[in-house]
N, C-alpha and C positions, 0 to 999 in steps of 0.2 A: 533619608536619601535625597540627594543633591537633583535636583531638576534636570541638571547635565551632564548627571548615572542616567538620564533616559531620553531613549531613540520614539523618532516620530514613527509613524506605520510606512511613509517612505523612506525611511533612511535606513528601516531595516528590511523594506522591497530590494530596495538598491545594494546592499548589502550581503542579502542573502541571496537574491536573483528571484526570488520569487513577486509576484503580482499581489496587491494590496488585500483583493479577494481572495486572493488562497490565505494571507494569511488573518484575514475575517472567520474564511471558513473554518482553519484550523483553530482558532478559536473557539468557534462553536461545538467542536469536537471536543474540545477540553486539552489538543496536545501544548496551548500554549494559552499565557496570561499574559493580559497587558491593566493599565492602572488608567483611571481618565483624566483628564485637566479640568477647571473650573468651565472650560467650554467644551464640555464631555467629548474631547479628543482623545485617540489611543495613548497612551505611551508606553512602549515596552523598555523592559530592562535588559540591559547588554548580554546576558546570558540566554537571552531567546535566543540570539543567534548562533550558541552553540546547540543547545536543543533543537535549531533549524535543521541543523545540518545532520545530527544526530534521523532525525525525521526524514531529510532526504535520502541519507544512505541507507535506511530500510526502504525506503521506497525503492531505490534506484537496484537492490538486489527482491524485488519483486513482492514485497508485503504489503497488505495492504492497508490502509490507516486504522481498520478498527484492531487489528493486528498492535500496530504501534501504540495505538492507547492502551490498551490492554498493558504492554511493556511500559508507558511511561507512565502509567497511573500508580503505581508505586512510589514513584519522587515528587518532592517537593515539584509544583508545579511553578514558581518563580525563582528557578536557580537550574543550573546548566549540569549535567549529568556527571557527577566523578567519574573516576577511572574504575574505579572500583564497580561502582554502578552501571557505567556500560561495559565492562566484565560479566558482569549480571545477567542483565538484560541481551549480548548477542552471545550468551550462552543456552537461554531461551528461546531465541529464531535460530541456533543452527539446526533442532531437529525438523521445525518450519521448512529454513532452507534444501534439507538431509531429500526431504520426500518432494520436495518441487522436483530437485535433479533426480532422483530416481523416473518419475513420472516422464520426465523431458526426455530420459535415457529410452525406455519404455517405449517413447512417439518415435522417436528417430529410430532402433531399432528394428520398429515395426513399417516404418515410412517405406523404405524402399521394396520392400516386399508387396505393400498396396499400391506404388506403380509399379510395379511390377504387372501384376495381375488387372489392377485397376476396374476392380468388381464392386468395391464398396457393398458387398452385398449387407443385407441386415444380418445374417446369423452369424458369417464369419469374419466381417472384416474388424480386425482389434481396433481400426481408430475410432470409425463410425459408431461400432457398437460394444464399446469397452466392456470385457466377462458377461456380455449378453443379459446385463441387470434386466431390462425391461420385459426379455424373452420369457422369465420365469410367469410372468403377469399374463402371458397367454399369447396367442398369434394376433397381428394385426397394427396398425401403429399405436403406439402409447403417449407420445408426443409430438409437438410438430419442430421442424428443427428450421431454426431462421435460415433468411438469405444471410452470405456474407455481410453487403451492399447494408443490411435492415441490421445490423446488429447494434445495438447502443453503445455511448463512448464508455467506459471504465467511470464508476465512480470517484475516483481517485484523481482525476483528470488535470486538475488543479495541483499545480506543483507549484 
């Protein structure tokens, strides 16, 4: 392979849109490879950046990266996904996809009924305490449940 079949880590930041860390990170996840130089520089090969993007539009309809490896660890990891193969693979995330929107169906459903009422109680209210799992465990709290304000970023955070 010709030295210029391959992209620096910025050319494929710029490129793809993503930040040189994220695509460090995805490295270390294993969704992408790159090859080093004699000054152990990245270089990736011009099909990372269709794998990029393959990566972002899972992300971008809600899965999460171990999700996506899981889906690209089948393929060659230094070549860009056929047709055929992501055929494949978002034949595998539609039932992923299937049960998010069920679940979102479910919150919204249930939404306006809980302003409605606006009780949040622990036994009845469906958001707070979805089919009462913790209930069966006994009276009293079983967890503590964060402030909004305290909640940590998403793993995933790096695009």
């Amino acid at each position: 392979m010709k030295t210029s079949d391959l992209l620096s880590i910025g050319e494929v930041a710029e490129r793809s849109g993503l930040a040189p860390s994220a695509l460090r990170y995805y490295e270390t996840l294993g969704l992408i490879t790159s090859t080093r130089t004699a000054g152990d520089r990245r270089r990736y090969r011009r099909s990372v950046l269709r794998r990029l993007a393959v990566i972002r539009s899972a992300q971008n309809v809600g899965l999460a990266l171990d999700e996506i490896a899981g889906s690209l660890a089948d393929l060659p990891a230094d070549t860009a996904p056929t047709k055929a193969q992501w055929a494949r693979i978002s034949a595998r995330w539609r039932p992923l996809l299937d049960a998010r929107i069920r679940d979102l169906e479910a919150v919204r459903d249930n939404l306006s009924s809980c302003i409605g009422c606006g009780c949040l109680s622990m036994r009845q209210c469906a958001l707070f305490n979805p089919a009462d799992e913790l209930g069966a465990q006994g009276s009293g709290p079983r967890r503590k449940v964060p402030l909004l304000d305290a909640v940590p970023p998403r793993r995933e955070a790096a695009r």
